[in-house]
Phi, psi and omega in degrees: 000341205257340160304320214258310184289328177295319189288324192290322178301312187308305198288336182291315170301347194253350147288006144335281186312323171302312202297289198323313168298334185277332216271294161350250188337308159330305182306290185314308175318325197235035194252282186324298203302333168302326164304318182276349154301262176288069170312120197275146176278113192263088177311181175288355157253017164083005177284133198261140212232039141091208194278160191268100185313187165283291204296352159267296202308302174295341166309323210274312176284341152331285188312283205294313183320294209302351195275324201290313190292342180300297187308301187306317174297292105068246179285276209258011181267103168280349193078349196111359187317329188317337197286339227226295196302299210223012197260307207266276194293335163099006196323318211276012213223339154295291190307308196280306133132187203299313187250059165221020167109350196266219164234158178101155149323304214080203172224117185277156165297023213235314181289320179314299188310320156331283207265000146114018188253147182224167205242168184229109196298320194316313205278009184250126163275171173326329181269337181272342163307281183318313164327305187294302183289352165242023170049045172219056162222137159323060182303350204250026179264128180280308169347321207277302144328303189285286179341291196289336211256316119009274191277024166068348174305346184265112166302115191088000188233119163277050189246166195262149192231146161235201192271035185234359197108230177294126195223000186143134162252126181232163192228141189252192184273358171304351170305308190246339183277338304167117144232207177227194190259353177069017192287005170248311190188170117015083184066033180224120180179202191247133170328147174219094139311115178111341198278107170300136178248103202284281181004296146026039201280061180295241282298326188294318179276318194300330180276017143267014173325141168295305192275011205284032171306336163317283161318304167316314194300319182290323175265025166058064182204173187244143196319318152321285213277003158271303173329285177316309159351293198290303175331328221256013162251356156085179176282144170089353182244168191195126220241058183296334184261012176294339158298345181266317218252277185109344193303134162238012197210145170299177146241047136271350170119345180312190160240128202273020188279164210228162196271128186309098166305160173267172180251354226229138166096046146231051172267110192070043138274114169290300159315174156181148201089162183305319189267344180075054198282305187216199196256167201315323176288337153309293196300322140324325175289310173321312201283330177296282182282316226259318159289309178291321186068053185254178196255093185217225179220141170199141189223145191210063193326327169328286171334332190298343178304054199348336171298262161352278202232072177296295199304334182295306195274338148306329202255014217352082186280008160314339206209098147251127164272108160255196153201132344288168176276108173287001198226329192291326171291320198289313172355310158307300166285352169302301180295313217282301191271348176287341202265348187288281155033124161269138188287113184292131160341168142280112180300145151335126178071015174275346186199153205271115202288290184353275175350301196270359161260343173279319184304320163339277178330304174289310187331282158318341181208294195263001166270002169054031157299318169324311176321300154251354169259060191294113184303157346262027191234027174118304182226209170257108170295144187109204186277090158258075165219132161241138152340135165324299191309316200303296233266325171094020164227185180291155170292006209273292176315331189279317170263051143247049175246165173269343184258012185024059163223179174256171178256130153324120179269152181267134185281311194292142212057040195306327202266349175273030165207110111276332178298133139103341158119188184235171223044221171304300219254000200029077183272319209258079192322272173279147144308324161315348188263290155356301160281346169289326163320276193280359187273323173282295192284007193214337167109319201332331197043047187301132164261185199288354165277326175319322192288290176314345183269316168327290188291341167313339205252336169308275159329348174237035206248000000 
């Protein structure tokens, strides 16, 4: 009897016991799967801020789609532009030169580069890397040119090729937003995206157009005095409102085109561009149909003002239609990533750390820099637009804008454009000519070490 009770005990504890493993295993099983599952939201101060919802979670991959999609555009999206560069002006047909099929020498890489274009070493294979680098590539070859151009390597520059060659060239916004790190050579290196490329010589290259009767007809001049126009802005500038205007000069006789902004740092900047024409997505719609001459919709009543933007309200860039619209979808994503962009550090030993925590100080309070360059983005949140009188230069550039002011420029990364001077107009050489400016015009009384620390600390934005 007493056997029979101990086995019967025996056997109840050892199904217990099975339960008990399952009941585990079970436990573990949905412990794991939580982890895996259920992603904790880590803020940016490491706090843990509970489970990651579904509707975070489609944010996050949102988010993420729109940077990739933003980015493609970005570097390689012409909009259609071919139809402007090379269907109409003939660009591409320069570029390739008499014995590739074009007219012309061609554009060897020595001139491109030359002229401020730049190649993105990612995009070179390997074999074509050792090459270069054991000085068994042609630089003075437009082919050569024709090659890089194949392998998508020319920054900002698209073209389609047949079995006749060059077949059309279109330019995206990485053309002028766009440099490399020179980390291969000299204009050979890894993107940098958002980086104005003060090098940049659009006038020059667009006036080897074969063709630019197009233009002329639109600014009611001959084809000559466009050239010279173009000729005449030199690297790193760009003449966005000449198509709107007709200015093609100041009237000290300058050229009125204005120095390539950078793209990066403009996340809670409201304006954008030097005159503040719209908000960044504005200006992407502009720059898209209107600079670029890609094929969409953009509509801006302003323009219609025949006083202002005689050429504009003629040409009627108030109302652009195209079909199809090449441009209008991308839009969204364009803006998520140019707003993505971060303004990059200042390197180590570019500017004196001492300097730049006393300059700090004054920035703030006695050079009355703050006052509108409100840290940490720069400018002002809310309308950073001022007057001529406020800003202390001439008007010229502000009225051929519509709210005929200037915008507060956003500072950080300040030291990766110093080439080509500071304001619009690069009127202004150095920052220190900057801080003399307003140290003169605001009153400030810096002395001259106060004036050097400032700009240490300027250089470290």
């Amino acid at each position: 009897m007493r056997d029979a009770s101990e086995g019967k005990r025996n056997s109840t504890e050892h199904g217990l016991l099975k339960t008990a493993l399952v009941l585990l295993t079970v436990a573990v099983t949905l412990v794991v799967w939580g982890v895996k599952s259920d992603a904790k939201w880590i803020d940016s101060e490491g706090q843990n801020r509970g489970k990651t919802t579904e509707s975070e979670r489609q944010t996050d991959v949102n988010a993420q789609r729109m940077l990739d999609d933003g980015k493609q555009t970005f570097r390689f999206d012409t909009f259609g532009d071919e139809a402007f560069w090379s269907d109409a002006l003939q660009l591409h047909r320069a570029i390739a030169g008499a014995q590739n099929g074009g007219v012309g020498p061609g554009v060897s890489p020595k001139t491109a580069l030359a002229v401020g274009l730049k190649v993105d070493a990612d995009a070179l294979p390997e074999s074509l890397i050792q090459q270069i680098r054991h000085g068994r590539v042609n630089l003075d070859d437009p082919a050569t040119t024709l090659a890089l151009l194949k392998l998508n390597a020319v920054v900002g520059v698209k073209g389609t090729f047949n079995g006749e060659g060059l077949q059309s060239i279109g330019i995206t916004c990485a053309l002028c937003h766009s440099t490399v790190d020179n980390s291969f050579a000299p204009g050979i290196g890894r993107r940098l995206d958002g980086w104005a490329n003060r090098d940049l010589n659009v006038g020059v290259i667009a006036s080897l157009s074969p063709n630019l009767k197009p233009v002329a007809d639109l600014l009611g001049v001959d084809e000559a005095t466009v050239r010279t126009v173009l000729q005449s802005w030199g690297p790193g500038k760009f003449d966005a409102e000449l198509f709107l205007d007709g200015k093609a000069f100041r009237p000290d006789g300058k050229s009125a085109a204005t120095l390539i902004p950078p793209a990066f740092g403009l996340a809670g900047v409201n304006l954008h561009t030097w005159t503040g024409w719209g908000s960044v997505t504005h200006w992407n719609a502009f720059v898209a149909n209107l600079e670029m001459h890609g094929q969409g919709t953009f509509y801006d009543p302003r323009l219609n003002d025949p006083v202002k933007f005689p050429i504009a309200a003629r040409a009627g860039f108030g109302n652009v239609r195209s079909n199809p619209d090449l441009i209008t979808a991308k839009l969204p994503a364009l803006q998520f990533y140019q707003l993505a962009i971060p303004a990059p550090n200042a390197p180590a030993g570019s500017f004196d750390p001492a300097a730049a925590a006393r300059g700090a100080a004054l920035f703030k309070d006695q050079a009355k820099c703050a006052t509108c360059h409100v840290p940490p983005i720069y400018t002002e949140p809310g309308w950073n637009m001022h007057t001529p009188e406020e800003v202390g230069v001439d008007d010229f550039q502000a009225k051929r804008s519509p709210d005929e002011r200037y915008r507060t420029s956003p500072l950080k990364g300040l030291w990766t454009h110093q080439k080509g001077g500071f304001y619009h107009d690069g009127r202004f050489a150095t920052l220190r000519d900057v801080v003399e400016h307003y140290n003169s015009f605001l009153g400030t009384n810096l002395s001259e070490q106060q004036k050097s620390d400032l700009v240490e600390y300027l250089k470290s934005l």
